[in-house]
KOLZA-863252 format. One record per atom (N, C-alpha, C): x, y, z; atom name; residue number from 1. Coordinates in steps of 0.1 Angstrom, whole numbers. Layout:
<<X Y Z> CA NUM>
...
***
This chain:
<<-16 -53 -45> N 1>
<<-11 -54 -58> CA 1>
<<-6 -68 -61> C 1>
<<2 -73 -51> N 2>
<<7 -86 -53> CA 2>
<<0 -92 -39> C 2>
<<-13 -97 -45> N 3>
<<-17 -109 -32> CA 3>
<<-17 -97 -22> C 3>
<<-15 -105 -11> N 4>
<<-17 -98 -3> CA 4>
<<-2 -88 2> C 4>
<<4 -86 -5> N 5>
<<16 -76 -6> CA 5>
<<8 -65 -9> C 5>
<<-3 -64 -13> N 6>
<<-11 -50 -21> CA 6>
<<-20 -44 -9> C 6>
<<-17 -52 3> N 7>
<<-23 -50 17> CA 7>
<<-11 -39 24> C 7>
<<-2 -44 23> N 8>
<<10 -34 26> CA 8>
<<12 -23 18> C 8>
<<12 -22 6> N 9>
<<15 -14 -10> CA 9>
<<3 0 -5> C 9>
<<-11 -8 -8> N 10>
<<-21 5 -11> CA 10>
<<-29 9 1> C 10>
<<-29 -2 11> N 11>
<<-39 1 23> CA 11>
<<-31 7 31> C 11>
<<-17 8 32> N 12>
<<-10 16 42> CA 12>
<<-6 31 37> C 12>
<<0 29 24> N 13>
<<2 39 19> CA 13>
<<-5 47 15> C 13>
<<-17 46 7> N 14>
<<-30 55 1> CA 14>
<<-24 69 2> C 14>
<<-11 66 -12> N 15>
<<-5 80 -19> CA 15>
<<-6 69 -36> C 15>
<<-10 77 -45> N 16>
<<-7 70 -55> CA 16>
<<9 71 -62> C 16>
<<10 57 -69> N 17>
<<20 51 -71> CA 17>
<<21 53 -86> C 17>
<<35 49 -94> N 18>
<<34 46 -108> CA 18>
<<41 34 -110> C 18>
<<45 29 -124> N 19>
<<43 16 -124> CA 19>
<<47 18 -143> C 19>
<<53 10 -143> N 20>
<<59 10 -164> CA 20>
<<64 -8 -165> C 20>
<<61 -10 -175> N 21>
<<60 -24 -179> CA 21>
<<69 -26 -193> C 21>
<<78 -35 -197> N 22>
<<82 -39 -200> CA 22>
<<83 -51 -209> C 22>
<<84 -53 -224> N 23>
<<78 -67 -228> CA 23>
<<83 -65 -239> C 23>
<<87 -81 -242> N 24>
<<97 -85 -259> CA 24>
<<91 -95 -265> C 24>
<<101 -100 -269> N 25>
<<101 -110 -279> CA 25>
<<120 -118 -281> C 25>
<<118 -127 -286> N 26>
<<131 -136 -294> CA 26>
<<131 -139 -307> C 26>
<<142 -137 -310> N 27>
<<139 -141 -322> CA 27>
<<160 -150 -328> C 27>
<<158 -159 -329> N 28>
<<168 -165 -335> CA 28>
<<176 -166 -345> C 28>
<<187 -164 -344> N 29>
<<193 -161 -363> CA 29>
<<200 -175 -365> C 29>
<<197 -178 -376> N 30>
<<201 -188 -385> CA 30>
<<206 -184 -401> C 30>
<<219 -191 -398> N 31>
<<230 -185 -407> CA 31>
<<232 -191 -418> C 31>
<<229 -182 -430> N 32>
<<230 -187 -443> CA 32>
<<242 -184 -457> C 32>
<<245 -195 -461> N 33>
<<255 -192 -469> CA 33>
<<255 -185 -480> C 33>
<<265 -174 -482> N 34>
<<261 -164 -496> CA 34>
<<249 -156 -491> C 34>
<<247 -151 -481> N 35>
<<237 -148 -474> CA 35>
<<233 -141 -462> C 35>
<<218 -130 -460> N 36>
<<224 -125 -447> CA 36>
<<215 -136 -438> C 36>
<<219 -135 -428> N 37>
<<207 -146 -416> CA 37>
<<199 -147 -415> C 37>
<<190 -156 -416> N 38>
<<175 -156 -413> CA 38>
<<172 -157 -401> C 38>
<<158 -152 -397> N 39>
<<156 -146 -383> CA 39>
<<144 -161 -381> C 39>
<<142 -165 -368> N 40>
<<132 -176 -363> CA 40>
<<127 -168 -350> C 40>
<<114 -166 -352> N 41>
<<104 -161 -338> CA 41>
<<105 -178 -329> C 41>
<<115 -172 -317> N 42>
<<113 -183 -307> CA 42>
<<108 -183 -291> C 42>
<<98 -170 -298> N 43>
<<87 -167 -282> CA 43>
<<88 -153 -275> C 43>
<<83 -154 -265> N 44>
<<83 -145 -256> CA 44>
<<94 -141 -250> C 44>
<<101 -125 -243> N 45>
<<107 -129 -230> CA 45>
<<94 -124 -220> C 45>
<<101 -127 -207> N 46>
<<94 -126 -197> CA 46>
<<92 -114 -193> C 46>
<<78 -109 -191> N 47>
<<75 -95 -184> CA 47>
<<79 -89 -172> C 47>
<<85 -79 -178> N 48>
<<90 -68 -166> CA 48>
<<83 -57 -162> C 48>
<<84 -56 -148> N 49>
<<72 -41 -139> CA 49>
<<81 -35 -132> C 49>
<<77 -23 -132> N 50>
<<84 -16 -123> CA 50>
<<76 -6 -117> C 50>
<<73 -7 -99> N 51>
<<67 2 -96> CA 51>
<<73 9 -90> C 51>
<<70 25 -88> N 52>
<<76 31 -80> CA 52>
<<62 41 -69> C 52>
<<71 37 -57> N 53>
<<62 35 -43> CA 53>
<<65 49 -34> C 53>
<<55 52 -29> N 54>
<<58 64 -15> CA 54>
<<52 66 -5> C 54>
<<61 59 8> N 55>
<<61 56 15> CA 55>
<<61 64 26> C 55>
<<49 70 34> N 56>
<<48 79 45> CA 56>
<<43 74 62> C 56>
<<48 83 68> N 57>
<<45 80 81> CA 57>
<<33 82 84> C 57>
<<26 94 74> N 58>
<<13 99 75> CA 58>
<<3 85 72> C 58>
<<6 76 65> N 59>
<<-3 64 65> CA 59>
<<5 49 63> C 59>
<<15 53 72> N 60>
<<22 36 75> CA 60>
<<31 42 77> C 60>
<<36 29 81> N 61>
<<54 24 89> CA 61>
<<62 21 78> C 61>
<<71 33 69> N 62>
<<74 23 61> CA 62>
<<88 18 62> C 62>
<<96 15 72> N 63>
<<106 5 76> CA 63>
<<95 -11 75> C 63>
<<87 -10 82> N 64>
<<80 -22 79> CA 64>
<<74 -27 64> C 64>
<<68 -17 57> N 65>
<<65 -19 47> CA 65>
<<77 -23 35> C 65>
<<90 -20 39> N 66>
<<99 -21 28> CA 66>
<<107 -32 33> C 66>
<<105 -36 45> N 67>
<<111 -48 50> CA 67>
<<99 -58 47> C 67>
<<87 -58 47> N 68>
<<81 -65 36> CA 68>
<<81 -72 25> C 68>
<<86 -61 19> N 69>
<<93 -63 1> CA 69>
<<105 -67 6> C 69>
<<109 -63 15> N 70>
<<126 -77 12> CA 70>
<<121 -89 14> C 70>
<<116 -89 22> N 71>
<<115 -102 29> CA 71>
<<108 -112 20> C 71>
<<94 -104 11> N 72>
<<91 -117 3> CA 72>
<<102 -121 -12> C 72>
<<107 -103 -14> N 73>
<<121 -109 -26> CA 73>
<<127 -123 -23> C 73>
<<134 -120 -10> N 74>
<<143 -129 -9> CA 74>
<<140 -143 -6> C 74>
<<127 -144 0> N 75>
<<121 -156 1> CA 75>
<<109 -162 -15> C 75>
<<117 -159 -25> N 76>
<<113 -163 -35> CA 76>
<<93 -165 -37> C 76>
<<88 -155 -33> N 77>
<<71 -154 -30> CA 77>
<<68 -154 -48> C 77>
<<60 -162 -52> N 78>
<<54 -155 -66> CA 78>
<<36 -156 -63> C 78>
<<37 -141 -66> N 79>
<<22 -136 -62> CA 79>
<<15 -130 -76> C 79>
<<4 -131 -76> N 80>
<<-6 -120 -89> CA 80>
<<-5 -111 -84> C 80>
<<-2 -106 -97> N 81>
<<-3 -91 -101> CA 81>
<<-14 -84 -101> C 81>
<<-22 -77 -95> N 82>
<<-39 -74 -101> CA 82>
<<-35 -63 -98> C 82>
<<-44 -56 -112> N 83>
<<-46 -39 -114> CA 83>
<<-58 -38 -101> C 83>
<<-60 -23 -102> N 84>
<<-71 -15 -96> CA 84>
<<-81 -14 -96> C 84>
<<-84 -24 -109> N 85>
<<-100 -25 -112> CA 85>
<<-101 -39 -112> C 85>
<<-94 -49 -112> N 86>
<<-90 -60 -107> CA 86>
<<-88 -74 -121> C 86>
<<-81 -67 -128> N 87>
<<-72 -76 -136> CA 87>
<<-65 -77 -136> C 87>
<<-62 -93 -132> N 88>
<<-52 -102 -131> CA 88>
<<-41 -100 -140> C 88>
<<-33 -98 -142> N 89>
<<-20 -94 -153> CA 89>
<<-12 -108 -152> C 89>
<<-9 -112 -140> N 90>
<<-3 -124 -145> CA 90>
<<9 -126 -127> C 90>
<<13 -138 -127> N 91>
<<16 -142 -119> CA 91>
<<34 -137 -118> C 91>
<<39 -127 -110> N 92>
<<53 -120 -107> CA 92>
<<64 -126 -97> C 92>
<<76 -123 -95> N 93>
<<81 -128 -86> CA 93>
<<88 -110 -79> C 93>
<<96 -108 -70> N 94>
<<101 -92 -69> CA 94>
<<115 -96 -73> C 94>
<<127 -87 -79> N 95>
<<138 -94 -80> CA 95>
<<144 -81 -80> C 95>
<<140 -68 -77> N 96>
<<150 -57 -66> CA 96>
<<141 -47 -57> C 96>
<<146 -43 -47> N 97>
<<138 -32 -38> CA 97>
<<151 -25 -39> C 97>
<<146 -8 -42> N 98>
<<155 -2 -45> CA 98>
<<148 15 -34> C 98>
<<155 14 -22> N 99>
<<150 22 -14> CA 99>
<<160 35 -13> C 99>
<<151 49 -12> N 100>
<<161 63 -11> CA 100>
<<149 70 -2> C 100>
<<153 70 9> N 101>
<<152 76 20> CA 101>
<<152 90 19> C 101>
<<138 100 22> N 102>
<<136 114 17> CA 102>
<<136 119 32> C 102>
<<130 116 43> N 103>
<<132 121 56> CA 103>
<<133 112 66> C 103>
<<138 117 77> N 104>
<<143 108 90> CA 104>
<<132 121 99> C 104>
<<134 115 111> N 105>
<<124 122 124> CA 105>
<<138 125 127> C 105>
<<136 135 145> N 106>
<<146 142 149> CA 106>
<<154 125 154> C 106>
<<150 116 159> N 107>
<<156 106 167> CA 107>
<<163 97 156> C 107>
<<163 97 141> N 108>
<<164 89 133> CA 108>
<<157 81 123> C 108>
<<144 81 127> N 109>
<<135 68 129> CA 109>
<<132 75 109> C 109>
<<132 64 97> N 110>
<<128 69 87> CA 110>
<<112 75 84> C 110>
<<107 81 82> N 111>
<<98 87 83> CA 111>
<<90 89 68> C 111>
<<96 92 56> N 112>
<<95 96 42> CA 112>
<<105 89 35> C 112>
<<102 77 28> N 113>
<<106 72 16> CA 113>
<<101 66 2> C 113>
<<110 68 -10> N 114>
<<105 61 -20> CA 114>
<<110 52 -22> C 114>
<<105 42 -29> N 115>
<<107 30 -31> CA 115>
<<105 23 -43> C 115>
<<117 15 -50> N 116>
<<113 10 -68> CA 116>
<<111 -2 -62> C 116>
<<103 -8 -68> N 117>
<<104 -24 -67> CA 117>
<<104 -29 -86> C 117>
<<112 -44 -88> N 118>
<<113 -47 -99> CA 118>
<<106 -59 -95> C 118>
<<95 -62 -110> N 119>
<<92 -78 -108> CA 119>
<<90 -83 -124> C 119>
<<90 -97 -118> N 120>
<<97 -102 -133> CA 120>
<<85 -114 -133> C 120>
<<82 -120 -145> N 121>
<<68 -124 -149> CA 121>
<<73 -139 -145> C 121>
<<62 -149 -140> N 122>
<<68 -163 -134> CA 122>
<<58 -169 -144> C 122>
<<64 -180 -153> N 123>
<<55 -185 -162> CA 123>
<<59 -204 -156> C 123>
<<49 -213 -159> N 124>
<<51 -224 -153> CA 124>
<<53 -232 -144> C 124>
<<54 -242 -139> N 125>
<<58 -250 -129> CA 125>
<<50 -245 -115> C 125>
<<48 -251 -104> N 126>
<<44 -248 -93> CA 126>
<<50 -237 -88> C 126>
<<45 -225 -83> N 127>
<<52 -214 -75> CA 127>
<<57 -223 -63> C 127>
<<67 -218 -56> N 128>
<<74 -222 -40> CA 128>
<<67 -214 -31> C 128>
<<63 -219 -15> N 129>
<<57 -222 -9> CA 129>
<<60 -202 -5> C 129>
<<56 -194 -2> N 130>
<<52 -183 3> CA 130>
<<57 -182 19> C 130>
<<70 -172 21> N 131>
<<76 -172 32> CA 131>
<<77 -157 39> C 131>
<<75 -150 29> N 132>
<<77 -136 33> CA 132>
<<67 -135 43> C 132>
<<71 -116 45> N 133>
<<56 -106 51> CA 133>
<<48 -104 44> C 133>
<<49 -107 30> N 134>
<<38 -103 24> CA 134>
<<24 -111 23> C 134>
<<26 -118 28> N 135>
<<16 -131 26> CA 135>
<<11 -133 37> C 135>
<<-4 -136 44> N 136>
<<-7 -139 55> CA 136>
<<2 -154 58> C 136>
<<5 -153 67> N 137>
<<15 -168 76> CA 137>
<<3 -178 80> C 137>
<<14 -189 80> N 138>
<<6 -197 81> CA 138>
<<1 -201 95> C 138>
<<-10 -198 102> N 139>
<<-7 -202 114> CA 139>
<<-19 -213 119> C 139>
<<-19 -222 112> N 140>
<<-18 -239 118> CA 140>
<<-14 -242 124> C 140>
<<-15 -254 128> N 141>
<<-6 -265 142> CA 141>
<<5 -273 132> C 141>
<<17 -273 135> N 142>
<<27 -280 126> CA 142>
<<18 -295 123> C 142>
<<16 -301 128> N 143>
<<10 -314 125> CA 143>
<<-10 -317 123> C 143>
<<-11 -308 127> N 144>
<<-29 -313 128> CA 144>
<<-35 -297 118> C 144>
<<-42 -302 103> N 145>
<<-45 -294 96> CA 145>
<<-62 -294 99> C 145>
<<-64 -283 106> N 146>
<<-77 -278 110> CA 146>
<<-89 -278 99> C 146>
<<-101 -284 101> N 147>
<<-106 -278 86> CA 147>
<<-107 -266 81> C 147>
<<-114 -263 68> N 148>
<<-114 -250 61> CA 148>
<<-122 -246 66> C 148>
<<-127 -232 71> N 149>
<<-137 -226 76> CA 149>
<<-146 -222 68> C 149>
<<-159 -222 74> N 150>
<<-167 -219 67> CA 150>
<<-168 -208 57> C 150>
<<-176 -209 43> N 151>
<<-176 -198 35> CA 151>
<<-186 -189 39> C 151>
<<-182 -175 40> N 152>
<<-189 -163 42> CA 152>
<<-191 -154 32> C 152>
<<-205 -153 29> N 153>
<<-209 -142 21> CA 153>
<<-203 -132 23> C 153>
<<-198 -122 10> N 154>
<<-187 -109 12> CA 154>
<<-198 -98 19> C 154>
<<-190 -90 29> N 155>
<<-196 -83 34> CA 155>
<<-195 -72 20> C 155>
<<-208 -66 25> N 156>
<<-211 -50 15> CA 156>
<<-206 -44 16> C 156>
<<-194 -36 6> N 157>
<<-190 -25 11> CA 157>
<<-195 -15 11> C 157>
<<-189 -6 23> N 158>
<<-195 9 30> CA 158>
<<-187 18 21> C 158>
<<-200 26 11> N 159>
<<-190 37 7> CA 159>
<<-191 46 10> C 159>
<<-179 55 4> N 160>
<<-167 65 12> CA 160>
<<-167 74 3> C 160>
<<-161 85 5> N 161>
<<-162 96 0> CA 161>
<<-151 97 -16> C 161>
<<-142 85 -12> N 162>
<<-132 83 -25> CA 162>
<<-137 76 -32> C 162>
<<-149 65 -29> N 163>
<<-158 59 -39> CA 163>
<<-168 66 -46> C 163>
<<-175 77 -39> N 164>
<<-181 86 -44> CA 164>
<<-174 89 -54> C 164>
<<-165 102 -52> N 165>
<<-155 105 -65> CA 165>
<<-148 98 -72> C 165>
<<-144 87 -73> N 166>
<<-141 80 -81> CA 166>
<<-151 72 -91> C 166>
<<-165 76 -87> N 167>
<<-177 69 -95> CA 167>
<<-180 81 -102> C 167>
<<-179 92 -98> N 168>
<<-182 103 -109> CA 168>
<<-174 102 -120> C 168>
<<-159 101 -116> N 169>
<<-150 107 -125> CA 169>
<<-150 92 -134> C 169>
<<-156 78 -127> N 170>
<<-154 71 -140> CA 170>
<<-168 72 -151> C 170>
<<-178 78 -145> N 171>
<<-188 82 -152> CA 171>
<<-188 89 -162> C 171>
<<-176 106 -159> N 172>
<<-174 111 -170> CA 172>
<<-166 101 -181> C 172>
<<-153 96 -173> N 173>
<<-143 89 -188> CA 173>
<<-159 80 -195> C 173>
<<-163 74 -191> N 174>
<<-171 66 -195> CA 174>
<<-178 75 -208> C 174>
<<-187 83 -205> N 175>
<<-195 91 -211> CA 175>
<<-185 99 -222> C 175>
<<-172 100 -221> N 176>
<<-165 107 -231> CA 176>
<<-160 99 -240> C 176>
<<-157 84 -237> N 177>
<<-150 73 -248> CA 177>
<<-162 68 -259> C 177>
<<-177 71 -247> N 178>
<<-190 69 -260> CA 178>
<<-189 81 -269> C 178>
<<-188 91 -266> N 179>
<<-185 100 -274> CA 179>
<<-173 104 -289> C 179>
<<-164 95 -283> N 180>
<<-155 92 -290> CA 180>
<<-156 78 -305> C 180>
<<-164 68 -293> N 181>
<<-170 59 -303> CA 181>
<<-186 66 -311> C 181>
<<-192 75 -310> N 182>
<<-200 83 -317> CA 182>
<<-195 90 -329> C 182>
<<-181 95 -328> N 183>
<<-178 103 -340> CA 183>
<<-169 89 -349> C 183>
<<-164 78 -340> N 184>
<<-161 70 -349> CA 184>
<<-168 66 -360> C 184>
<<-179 60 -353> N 185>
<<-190 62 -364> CA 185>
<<-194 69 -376> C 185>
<<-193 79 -371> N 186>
<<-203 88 -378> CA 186>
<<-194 89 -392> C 186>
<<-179 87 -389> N 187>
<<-165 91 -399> CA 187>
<<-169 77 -404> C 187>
<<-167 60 -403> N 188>
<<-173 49 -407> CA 188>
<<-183 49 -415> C 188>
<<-194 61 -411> N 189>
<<-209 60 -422> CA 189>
<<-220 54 -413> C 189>
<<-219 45 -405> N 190>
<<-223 36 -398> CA 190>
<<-236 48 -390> C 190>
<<-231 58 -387> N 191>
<<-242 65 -377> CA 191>
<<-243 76 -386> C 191>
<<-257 83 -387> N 192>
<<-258 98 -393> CA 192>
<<-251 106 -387> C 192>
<<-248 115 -397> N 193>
<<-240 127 -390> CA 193>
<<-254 136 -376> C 193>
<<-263 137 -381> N 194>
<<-273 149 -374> CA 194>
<<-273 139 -359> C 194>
<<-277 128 -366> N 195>
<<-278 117 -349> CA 195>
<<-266 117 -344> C 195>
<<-256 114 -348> N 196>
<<-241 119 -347> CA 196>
<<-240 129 -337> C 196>
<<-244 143 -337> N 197>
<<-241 154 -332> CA 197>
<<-254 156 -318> C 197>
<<-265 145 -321> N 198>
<<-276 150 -311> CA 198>
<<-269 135 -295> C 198>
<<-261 126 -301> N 199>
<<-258 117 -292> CA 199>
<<-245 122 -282> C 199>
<<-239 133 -296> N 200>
<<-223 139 -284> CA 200>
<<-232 152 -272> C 200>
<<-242 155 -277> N 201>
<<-249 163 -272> CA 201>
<<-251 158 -260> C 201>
<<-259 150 -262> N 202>
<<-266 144 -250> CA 202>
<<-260 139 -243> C 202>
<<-244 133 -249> N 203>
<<-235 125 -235> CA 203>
<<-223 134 -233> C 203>
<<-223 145 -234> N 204>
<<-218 163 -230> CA 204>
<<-224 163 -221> C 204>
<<-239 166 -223> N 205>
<<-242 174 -208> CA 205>
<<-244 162 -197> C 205>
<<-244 148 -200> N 206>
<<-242 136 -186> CA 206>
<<-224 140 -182> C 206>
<<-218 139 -189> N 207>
<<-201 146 -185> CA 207>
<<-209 157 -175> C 207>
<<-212 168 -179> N 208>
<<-214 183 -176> CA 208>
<<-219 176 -157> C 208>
<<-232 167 -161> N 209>
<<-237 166 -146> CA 209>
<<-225 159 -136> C 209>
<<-219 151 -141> N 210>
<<-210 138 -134> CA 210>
<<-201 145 -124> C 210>
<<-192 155 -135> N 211>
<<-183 163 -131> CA 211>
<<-186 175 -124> C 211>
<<-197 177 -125> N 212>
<<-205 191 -116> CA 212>
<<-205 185 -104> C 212>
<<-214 170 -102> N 213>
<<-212 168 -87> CA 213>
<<-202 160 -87> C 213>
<<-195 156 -90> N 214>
<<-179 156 -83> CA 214>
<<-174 168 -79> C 214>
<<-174 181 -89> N 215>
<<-164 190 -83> CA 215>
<<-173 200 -67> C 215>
<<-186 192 -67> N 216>
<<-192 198 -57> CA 216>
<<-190 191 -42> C 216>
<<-188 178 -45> N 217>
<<-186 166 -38> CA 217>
<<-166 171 -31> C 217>
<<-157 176 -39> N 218>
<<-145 180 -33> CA 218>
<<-143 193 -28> C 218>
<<-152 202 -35> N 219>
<<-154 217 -26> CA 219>
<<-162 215 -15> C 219>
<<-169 208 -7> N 220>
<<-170 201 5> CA 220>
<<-161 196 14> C 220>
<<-155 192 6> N 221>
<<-136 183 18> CA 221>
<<-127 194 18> C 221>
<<-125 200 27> N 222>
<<-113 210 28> CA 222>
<<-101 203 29> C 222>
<<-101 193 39> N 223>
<<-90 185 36> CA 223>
<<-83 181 22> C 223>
<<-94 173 12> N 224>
<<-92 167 0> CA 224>
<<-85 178 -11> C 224>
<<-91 191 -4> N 225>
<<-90 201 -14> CA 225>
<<-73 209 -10> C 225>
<<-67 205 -1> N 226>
<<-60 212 -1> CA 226>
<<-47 201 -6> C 226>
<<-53 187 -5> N 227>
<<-42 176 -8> CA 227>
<<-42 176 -25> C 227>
<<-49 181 -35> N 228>
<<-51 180 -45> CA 228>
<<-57 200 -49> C 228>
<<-47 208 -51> N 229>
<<-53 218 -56> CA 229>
<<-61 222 -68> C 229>
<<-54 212 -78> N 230>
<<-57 210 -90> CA 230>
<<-73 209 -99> C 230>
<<-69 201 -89> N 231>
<<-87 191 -92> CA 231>
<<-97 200 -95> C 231>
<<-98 214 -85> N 232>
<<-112 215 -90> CA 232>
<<-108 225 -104> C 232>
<<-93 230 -108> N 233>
<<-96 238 -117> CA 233>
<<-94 229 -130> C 233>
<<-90 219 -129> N 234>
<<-93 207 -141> CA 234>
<<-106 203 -141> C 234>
<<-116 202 -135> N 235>
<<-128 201 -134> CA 235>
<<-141 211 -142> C 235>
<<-129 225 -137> N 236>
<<-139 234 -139> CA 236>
<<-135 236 -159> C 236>
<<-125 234 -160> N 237>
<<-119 234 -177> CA 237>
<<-131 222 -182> C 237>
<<-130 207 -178> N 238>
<<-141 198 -185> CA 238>
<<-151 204 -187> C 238>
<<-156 210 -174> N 239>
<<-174 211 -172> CA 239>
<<-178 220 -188> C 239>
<<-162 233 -190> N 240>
<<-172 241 -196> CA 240>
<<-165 235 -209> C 240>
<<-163 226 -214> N 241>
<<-158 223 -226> CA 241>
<<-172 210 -225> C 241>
<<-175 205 -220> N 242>
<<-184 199 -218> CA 242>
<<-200 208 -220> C 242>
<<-200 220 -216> N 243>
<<-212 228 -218> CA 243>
<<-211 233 -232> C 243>
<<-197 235 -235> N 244>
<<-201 238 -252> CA 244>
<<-205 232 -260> C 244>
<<-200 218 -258> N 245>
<<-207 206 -266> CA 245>
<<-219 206 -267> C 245>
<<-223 208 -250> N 246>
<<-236 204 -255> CA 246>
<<-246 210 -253> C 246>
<<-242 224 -259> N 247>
<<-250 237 -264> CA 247>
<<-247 237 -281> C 247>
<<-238 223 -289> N 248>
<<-234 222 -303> CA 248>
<<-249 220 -306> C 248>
<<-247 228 -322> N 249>
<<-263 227 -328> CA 249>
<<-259 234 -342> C 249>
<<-262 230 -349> N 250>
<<-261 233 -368> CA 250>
<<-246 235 -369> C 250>
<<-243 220 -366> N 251>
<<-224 220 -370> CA 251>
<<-228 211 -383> C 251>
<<-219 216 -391> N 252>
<<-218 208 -406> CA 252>
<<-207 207 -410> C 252>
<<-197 206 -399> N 253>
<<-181 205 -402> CA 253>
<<-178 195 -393> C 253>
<<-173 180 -397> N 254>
<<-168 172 -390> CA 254>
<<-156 169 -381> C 254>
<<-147 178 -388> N 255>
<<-136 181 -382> CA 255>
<<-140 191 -367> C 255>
<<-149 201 -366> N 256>
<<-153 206 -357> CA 256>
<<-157 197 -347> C 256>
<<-166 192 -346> N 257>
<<-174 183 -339> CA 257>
<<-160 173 -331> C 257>
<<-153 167 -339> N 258>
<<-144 158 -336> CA 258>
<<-132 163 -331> C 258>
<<-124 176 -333> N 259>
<<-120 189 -329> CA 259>
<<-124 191 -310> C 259>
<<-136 189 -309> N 260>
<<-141 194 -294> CA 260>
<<-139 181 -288> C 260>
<<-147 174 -290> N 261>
<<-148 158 -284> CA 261>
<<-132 157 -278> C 261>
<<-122 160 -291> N 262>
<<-110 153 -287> CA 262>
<<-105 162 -277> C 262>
<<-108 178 -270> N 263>
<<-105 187 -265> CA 263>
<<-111 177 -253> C 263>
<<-120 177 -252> N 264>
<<-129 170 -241> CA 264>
<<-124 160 -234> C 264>
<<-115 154 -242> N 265>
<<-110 136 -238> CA 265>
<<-101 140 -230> C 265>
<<-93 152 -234> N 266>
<<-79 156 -230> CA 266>
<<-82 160 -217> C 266>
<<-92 172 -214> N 267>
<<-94 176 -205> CA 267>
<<-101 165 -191> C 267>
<<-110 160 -197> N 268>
<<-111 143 -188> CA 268>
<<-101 136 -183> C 268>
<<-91 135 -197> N 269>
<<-76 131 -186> CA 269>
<<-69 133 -174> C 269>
<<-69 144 -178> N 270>
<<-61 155 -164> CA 270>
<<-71 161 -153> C 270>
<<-83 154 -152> N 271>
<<-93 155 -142> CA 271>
<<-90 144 -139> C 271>
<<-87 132 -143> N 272>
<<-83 117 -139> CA 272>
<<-73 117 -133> C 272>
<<-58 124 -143> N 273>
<<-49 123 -131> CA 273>
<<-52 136 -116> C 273>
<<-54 143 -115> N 274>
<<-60 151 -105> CA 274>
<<-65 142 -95> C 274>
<<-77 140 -103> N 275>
<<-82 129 -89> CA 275>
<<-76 116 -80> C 275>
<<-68 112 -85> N 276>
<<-59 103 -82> CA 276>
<<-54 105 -66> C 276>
<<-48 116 -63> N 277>
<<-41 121 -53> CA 277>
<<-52 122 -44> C 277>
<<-61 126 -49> N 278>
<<-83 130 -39> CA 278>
<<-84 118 -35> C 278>
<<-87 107 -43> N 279>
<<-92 94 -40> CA 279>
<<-86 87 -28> C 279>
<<-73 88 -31> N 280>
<<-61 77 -21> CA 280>
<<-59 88 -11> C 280>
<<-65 101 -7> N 281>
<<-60 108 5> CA 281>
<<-77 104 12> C 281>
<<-85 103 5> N 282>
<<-96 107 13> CA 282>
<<-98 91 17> C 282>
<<-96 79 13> N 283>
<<-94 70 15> CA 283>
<<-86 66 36> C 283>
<<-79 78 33> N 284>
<<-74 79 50> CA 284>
<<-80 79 60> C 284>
<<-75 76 71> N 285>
<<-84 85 84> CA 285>
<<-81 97 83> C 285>
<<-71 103 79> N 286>
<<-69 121 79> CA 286>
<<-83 123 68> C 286>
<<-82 115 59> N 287>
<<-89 121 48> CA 287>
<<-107 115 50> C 287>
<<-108 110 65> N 288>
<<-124 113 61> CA 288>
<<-131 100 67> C 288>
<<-121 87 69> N 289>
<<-125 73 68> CA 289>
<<-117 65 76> C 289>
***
């Protein structure tokens, strides 16, 4: 998530996390006589994140991982932010770790925790030199700087059974936001209504397949399936809200048509959040890999 802090965050943990953002504005009063104040836009404030983290023994050490996040706080690290799909949001610093301890082992040792972290947006000037664990160290010769090593073509990645499912399930959102932009249209004028209703058709029953083999792809993982029970009956609600669509034929009510779609979107959601918990477990060695 942060540089290589997102090495410790998601590759150890592979539990999903949440995360809320924060963001203003200034604005200046200038005071007028016989008068109420006049207001001056004088920028930005600085962006605030907050993630909240859970931290298991089942896929990491998290005394390490949360000594981590002190370690780069306090050594002042400013690292990029990158989403999941890999946009850069912008360059952070951490400025609290806020740890509550959910289980200990019989000997003491912490075993189950959550974890807040706060970070705050770093705009300008050179970042300072990177001291924490979060960051690969530097391990040079204090005096003799080695050259840069050769550049290596990225190896291919091997996919996995959370890449699988996660390419269905972005196939359905995918296929449901065209559908969404279909009836925008059609409300615009821009697209016929009849072509309107034969294109939600047609990208209903691609949902219908996506989500079919996804939910066939998790009733295969008994593991996955018991880490996520949900999943397949959020699945099974899209599929058939998806099969009605696109069995739709002599609709002449726009509100109808637009009515289901938006049923559809909803139900795509919560097949999203569902899979969330599938992805990041099967992503484990318990889970497959």
């Amino acid at each position: 998530m942060l540089a290589q802090l997102g090495n410790h965050i998601f590759e150890g943990l592979k539990s999903p996390g949440s995360w809320s953002e924060n963001g203003g504005v200034r604005y200046g009063r200038i005071a007028l006589v016989n008068g109420k104040d006049a207001l001056q836009f004088t920028g930005e404030e600085l962006g605030e994140i907050r993630l909240s983290l859970l931290f298991s023994v089942d896929f990491c050490d998290p005394v390490a991982e949360v000594e981590a996040l002190r370690q780069s706080m306090v050594s002042a690290e400013v690292l990029p932010f990158i989403m999941g799909d890999g946009t850069v949001v912008g360059k952070y610093v951490i400025t609290s770790v806020d740890l509550t301890p959910q289980r200990y082992s019989p000997t003491g040792v912490l075993e189950v925790a959550s974890v807040s972290v706060d970070l705050l947006e770093h705009t300008g000037g050179d970042a300072p030199a990177a001291k924490g664990m979060a960051v690969k160290p530097d391990r040079s010769a204090a005096r003799i700087t080695p050259p840069p090593p050769p550049v290596q073509p990225p190896a291919t990645p091997v996919p996995t059974a959370a890449d699988s499912i996660a390419a269905d399930i972005s196939k359905g959102r995918a296929a449901v936001n065209r559908m969404k932009e279909t009836v925008r249209k059609v409300k615009q004028g821009t697209t016929k209504f009849k072509r309107g209703v034969r294109d939600v058709r047609r990208l209903a029953d691609e949902v219908k397949h996506v989500y079919q083999t996804a939910k066939t792809k998790v009733e295969n993982t008994k593991k996955i399936i018991q880490r996520a029970q949900q999943l397949p009956t959020s699945l099974e609600g899209a599929i058939q809200y998806a099969e009605n669509l696109a069995k739709l034929d002599n609709v002449a009510d726009m509100s109808v048509l637009e009515m289901n779609v938006d049923t559809l979107a909803a139900s795509a959601e919560k097949v999203g959040i569902s899979a969330t918990s599938i992805v990041a477990f099967s992503a484990t060695k318990e889970g497959g890999n």
